[in-house]
C-alpha positions as CSV (number, residue, x, y, z in Angstrom):
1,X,-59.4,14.4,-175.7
2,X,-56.5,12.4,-175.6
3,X,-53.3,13.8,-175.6
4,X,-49.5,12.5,-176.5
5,X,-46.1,13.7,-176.0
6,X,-42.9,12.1,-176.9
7,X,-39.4,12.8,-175.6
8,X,-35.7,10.9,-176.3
9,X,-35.3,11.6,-180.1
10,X,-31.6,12.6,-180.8
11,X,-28.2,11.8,-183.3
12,X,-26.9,8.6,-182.3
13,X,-23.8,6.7,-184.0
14,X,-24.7,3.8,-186.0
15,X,-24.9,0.6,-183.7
16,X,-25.9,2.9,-180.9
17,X,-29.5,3.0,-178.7
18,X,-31.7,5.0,-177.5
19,X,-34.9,5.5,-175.5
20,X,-38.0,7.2,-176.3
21,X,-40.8,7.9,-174.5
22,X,-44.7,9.0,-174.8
23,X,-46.7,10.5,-171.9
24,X,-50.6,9.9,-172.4
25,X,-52.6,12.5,-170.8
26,X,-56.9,12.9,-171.0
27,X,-57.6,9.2,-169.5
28,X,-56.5,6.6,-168.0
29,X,-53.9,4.5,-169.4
30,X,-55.3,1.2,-168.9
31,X,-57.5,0.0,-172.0
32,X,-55.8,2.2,-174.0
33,X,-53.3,1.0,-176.8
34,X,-50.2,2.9,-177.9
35,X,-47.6,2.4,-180.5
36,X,-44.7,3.9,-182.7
37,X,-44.6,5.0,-186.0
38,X,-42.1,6.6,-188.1
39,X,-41.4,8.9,-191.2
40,X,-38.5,9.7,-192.9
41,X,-38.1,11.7,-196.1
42,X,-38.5,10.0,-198.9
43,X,-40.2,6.9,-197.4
44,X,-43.5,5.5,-196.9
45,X,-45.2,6.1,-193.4
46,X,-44.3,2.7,-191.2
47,X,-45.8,1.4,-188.2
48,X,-43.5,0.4,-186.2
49,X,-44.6,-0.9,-183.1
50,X,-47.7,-1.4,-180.6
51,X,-49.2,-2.9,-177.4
52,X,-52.7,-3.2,-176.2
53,X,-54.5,-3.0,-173.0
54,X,-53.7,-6.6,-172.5
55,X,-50.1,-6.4,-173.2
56,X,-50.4,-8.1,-176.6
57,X,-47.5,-6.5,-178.7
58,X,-47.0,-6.4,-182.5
59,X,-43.9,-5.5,-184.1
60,X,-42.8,-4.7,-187.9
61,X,-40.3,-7.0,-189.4
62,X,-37.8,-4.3,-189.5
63,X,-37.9,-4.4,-185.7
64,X,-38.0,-7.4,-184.6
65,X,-35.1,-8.5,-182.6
66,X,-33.7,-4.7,-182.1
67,X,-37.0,-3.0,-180.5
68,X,-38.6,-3.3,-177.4
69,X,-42.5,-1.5,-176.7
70,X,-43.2,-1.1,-172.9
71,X,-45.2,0.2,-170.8
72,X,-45.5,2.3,-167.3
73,X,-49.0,1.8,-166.4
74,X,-48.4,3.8,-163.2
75,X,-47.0,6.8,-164.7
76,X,-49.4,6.2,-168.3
77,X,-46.6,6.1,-170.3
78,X,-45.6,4.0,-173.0
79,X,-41.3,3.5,-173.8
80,X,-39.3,2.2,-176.9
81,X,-36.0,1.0,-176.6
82,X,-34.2,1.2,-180.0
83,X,-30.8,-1.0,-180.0
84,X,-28.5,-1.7,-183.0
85,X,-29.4,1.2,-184.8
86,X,-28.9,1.8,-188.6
87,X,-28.8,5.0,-191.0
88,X,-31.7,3.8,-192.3
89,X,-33.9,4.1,-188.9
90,X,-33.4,7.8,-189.3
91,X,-37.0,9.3,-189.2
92,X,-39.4,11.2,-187.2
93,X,-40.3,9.1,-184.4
94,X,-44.9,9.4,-183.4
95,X,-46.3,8.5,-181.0
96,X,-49.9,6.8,-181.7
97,X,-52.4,5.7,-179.6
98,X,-56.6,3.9,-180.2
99,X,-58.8,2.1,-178.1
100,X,-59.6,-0.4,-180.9
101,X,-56.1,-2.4,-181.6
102,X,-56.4,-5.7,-183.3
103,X,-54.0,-8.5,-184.9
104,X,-55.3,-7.4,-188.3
105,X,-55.6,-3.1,-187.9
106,X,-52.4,-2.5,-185.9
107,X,-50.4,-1.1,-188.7
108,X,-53.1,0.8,-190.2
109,X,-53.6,4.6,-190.0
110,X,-56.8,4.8,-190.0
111,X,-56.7,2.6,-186.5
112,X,-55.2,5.3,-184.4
113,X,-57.0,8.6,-183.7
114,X,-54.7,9.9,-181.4
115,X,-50.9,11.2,-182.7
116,X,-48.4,12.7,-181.1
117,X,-46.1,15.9,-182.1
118,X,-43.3,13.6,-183.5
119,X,-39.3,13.4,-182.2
120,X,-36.8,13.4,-184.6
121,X,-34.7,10.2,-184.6
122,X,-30.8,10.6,-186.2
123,X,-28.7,7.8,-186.6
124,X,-25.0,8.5,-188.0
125,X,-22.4,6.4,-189.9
């Protein structure tokens, strides 16, 4: 099935960016939606990002304005760009992926079937 591998976690100062990225591996990338979710200790399980086959992207509140999703349909990859960083992004970083995305199931767990290994996310101050 389906595979997914992230890479780009790391510590990063408070105001600071980074980059992450998820290789998809098992298909082909187009009609396949991937996102980002995170986890940190002590919080709930948030759904952070996604984007569809069509491009469509969704985006929780708490990353509006500071995260970008995109994609590299070429290479089947999908990318996050993380600016303005705060202590409180701190979390483990998954990569998620389902061939049924939707205005109304994107931030549900139960939507994706595919998960990646997780990169660990750090942010300083």
């Amino acid at each position: 099935q389906v595979q997914l591998v992230e890479s780009g976690g790391g510590l990063v100062q408070a105001g600071g960016s980074l980059r992450l990225s998820c290789a998809a591996s098992g298909r082909t990338f187009s009609r396949f939606a991937m996102g980002w979710s995170r986890q940190a200790p002590g919080k709930e399980r948030e759904f952070v990002t996604a984007r569809d086959y069509d491009s469509t992207t969704y985006y929780a509140d708490s990353a509006k304005g500071r995260f970008t999703i995109f994609t590299d349909n070429t290479k089947n990859a999908v990318h996050l760009t993380m600016n303005g960083l705060k202590p409180e992004d701190t979390a483990v970083y998954y990569c998620v992926g389902t061939h049924f995305l939707s205005t109304t199931n994107w931030a549900a767990p139960n939507t994706y079937a595919y998960w990646g290994q997780g990169t660990q996310v750090t942010v300083s101050s």
